[in-house]
N, C-alpha and C positions, 0 to 999 in steps of 0.2 A: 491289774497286771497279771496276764498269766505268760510263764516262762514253760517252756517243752525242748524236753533232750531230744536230740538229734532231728531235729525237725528243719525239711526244707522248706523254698519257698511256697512248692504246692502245698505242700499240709498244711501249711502256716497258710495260706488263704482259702485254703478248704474250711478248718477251722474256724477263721474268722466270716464266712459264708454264713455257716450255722449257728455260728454267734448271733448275728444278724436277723436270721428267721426265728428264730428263737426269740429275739426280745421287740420283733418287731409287732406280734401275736397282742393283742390288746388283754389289759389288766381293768381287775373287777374292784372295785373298792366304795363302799359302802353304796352300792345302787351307783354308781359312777365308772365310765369306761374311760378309759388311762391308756392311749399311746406314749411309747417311752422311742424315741429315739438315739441312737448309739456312732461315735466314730472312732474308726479302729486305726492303731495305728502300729506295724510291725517293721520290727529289727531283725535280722540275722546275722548272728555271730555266737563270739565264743561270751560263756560270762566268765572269763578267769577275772579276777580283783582289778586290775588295771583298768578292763573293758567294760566294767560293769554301766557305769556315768556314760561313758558315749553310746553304750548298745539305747540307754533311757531318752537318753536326749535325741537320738536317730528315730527311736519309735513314737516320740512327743511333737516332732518335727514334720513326721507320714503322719500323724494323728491329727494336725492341725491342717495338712494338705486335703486330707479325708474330709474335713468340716467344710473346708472349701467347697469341695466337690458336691456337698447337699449331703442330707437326711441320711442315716443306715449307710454309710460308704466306710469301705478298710481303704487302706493305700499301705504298698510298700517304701520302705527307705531306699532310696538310689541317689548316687552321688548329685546327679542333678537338680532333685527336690532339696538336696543339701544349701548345693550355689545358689537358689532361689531363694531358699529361707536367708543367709549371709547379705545375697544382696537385698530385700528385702527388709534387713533389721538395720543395714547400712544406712538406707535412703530415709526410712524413717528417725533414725537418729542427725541425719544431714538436715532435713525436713525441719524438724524442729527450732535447728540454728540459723534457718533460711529466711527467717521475717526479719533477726537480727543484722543479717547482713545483708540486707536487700536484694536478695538476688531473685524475688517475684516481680513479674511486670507485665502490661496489659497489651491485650493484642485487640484490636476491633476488627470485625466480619462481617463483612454486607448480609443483609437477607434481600433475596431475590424473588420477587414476582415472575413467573413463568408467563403468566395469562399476561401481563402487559411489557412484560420485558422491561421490569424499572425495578430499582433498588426501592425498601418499602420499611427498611431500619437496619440495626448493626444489633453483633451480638459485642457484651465486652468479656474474652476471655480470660484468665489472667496463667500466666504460664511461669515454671521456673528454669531461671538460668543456674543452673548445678555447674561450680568454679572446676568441677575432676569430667563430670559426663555430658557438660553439654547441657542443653535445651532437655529435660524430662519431658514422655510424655507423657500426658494424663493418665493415660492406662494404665 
């Protein structure tokens, strides 16, 4: 964790830029070459005692958005990486309760031959009925 006074967003991904080349430079260890991969993830605010726990959990939140995004990547915290993470922890905790309450079910899908113009088998996919959103989609 590193904390910096009065630091905007540019500094704070200037920063986190050269974090990045910095530790993306390959390590020597015993006759062995060692890439080390890093994901950053930054908060801006205040740390008075109150803010301190949400400034952590905003920066742990872009820091798993970062992971997402691939190898050596920062992200910042924005209220929408927020809604994503919320809903995100939402579904997967729905998820869980969803085999108990049956609300998965199979859908079948032709496969198509082009070259003869004839169906040639089915795919079975299986989909959930979410009782608040509807139909999830896979994605």
């Amino acid at each position: 964790m590193i904390i910096s006074r009065d630091c905007g967003q540019e500094q704070a991904e200037q920063l986190a830029g050269q974090i990045l080349q910095t530790i993306k430079k390959p390590y020597f260890l015993e006759g062995n070459e060692l890439y080390i991969t890093v994901s950053i993830g930054i908060s801006i605010g205040s740390i008075q005692s109150e803010d301190r726990s949400i400034l952590l959990k905003r920066a742990d939140t872009a820091m798993y958005k970062a992971k997402g995004l691939g190898k050596n990547q920062f992200c910042v915290y924005n209220d929408e990486i927020g809604s994503q993470a919320v809903r995100r922890m939402e579904l997967e905790k729905d998820l869980r309760r969803a085999f108990d309450h049956e609300e998965f079910f199979v859908v079948y899908q032709p496969k198509w031959n082009v070259t003869t113009n004839r169906p040639y088998g089915f795919e079975a996919l299986i989909r959930w009925q979410h009782p608040r959103l509807g139909v999830v989609s896979p994605g």
